[in-house]
N, C-alpha and C positions, 0 to 999 in steps of 0.2 A: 611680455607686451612688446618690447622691443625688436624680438627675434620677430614675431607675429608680423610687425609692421615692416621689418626689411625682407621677409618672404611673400608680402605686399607688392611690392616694390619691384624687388625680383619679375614676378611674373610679370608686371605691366610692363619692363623692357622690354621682354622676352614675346610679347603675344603683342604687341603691337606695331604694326607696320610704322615703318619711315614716314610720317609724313612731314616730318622737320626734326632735324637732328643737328644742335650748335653746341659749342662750345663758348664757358663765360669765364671771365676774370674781372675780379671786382676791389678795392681797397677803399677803405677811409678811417672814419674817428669812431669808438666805442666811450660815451659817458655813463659809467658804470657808477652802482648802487648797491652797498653790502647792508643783507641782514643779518646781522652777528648773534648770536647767541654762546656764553661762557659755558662752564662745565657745569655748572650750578642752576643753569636756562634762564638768566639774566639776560636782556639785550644790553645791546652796549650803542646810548644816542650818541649824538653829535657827530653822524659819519660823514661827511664829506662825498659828492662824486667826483671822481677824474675823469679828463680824457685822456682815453692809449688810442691807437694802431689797432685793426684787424686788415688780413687778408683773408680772399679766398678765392676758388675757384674750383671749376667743373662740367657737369653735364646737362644739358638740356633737349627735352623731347617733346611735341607735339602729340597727344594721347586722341584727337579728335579728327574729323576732314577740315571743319572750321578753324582749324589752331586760335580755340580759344581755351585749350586747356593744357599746362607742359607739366611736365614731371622733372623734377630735379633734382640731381644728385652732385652730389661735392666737399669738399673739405676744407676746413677753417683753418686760420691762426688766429685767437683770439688774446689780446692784451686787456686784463681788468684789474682797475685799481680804486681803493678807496683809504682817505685819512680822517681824523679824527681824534678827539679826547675826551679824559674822564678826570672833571676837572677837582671831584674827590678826592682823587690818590694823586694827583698832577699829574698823570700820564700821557703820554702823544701816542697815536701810532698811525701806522702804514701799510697797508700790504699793497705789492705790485706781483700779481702773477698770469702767467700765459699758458693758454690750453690748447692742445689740436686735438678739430674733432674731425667726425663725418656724418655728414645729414644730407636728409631727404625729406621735398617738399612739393608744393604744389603752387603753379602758379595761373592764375584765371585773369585773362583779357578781358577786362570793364570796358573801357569804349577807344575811340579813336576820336581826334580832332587835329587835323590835315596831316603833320607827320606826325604825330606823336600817337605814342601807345600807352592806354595805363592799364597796369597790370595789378590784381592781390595777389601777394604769395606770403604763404603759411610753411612753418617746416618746424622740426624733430631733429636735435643735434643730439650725439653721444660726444663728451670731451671730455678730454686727459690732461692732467697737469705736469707741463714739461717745464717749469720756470717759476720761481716763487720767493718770494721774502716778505717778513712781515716784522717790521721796526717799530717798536716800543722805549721811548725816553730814545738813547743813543743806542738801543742793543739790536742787532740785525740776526734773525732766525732763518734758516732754510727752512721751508715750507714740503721739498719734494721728500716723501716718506710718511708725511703728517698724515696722519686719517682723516681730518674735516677738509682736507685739501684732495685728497686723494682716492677719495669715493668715486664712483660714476658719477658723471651729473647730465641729468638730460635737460637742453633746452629747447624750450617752447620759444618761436618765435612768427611774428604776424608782423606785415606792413605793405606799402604802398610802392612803385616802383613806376619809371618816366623813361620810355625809351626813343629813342629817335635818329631815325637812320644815315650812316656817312657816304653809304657806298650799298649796294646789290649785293655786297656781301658778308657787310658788319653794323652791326647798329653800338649806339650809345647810351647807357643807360644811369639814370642816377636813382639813390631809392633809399628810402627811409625805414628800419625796423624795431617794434620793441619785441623784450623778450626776456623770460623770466624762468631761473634755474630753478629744476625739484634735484635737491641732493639727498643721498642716498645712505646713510651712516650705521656703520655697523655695531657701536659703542652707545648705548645706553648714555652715558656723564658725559661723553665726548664733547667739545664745542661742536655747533653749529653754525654753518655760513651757507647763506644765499645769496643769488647773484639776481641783479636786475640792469637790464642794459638797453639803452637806447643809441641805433647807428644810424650814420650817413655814410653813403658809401656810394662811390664813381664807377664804371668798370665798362668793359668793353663783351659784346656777344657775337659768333663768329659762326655763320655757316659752315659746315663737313661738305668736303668735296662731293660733290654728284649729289646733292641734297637742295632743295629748292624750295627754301623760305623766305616770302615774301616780306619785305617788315614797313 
């Protein structure tokens, strides 16, 4: 499915004229939400969300004459964390861990109201676990190697996005996504964890020299 959807992707660079071609970088807050499931497929309540840190950045393309339709491409750094306990056995725990992916999405110009642009964008991330722990009572686990950590995880995400121009050649944008992980597991007993996450996020969109996008 995945291969399917990035040779999607692929062509639409490839077969579509310039009709706006920028570059984005964006940061803010990720307040994540775990669905935990033990070896046994017990959930485990009382989880807690936090907020971490993401960045990202990337590609933006104009797939229409109207630029009211872009294709985007780019890559993440994603920080999710969540705590909690199980007040049975007294236990506490923790996990804080970081993923970088690469996705591709789609974003559609809803309306304008004097400067401002509002956009839907939708996207498909693949992410990798490059950072992890997971503390229980005082004991701190490395998570990189684990199998419920270390599967693909593809995330679906949908939101809203506010852009508004500084200059002829950059605009500013803020925007809001949810988004919710299918993990992938190759173990039968294994724990299970999903991720759910909700961003705010700031960042800056930047016209390609000799590219002329109005904003």
């Amino acid at each position: 499915m995945v291969k399917h959807y990035a040779l999607v992707v692929f062509v639409l660079v490839f077969n579509f004229s310039c009709f706006c071609q920028q570059l984005y970088i964006e940061l803010g807050t990720t307040v994540s939400s775990f669905d935990y499931e033990n070896s046994q497929g017990q959930p485990l309540d009382n989880l807690l969300s936090t907020s971490k840190g993401y960045f990202g950045m990337g590609y933006r393309q104009s797939i229409n004459d109207a630029n009211t339709l872009f294709l985007l491409l780019g890559a993440t750094y994603n920080n999710y964390g969540a705590i909690g306990s199980e007040a049975s056995v007294d236990n506490f725990f923790e996990w804080d861990v970081s993923y970088l992916g690469v996705k591709a999405g789609l974003g559609i110009k809803l309306f304008e109201l004097r400067d401002l642009t509002f956009f839907l964008n939708t996207s498909i991330a693949t992410e990798f676990l490059v950072r992890g722990t997971q503390t229980i009572n005082n004991d701190v686990f490395n998570l990189v190697g684990e199998e419920e950590f270390n599967n693909t995880i593809f995330f679906f995400r949908g939101g809203l996005e506010m852009q508004y121009p500084i200059s002829r050649s950059t605009a500013l944008f803020v925007g809001y996504n949810y988004g919710s992980s299918v993990l992938i597991s190759s173990g039968e007993n294994s724990e299970k964890l999903n991720l759910k996450a909700h961003q705010f996020g700031l960042g800056f969109i930047i016209n390609l020299p000799k590219c002329y996008c109005s904003y």
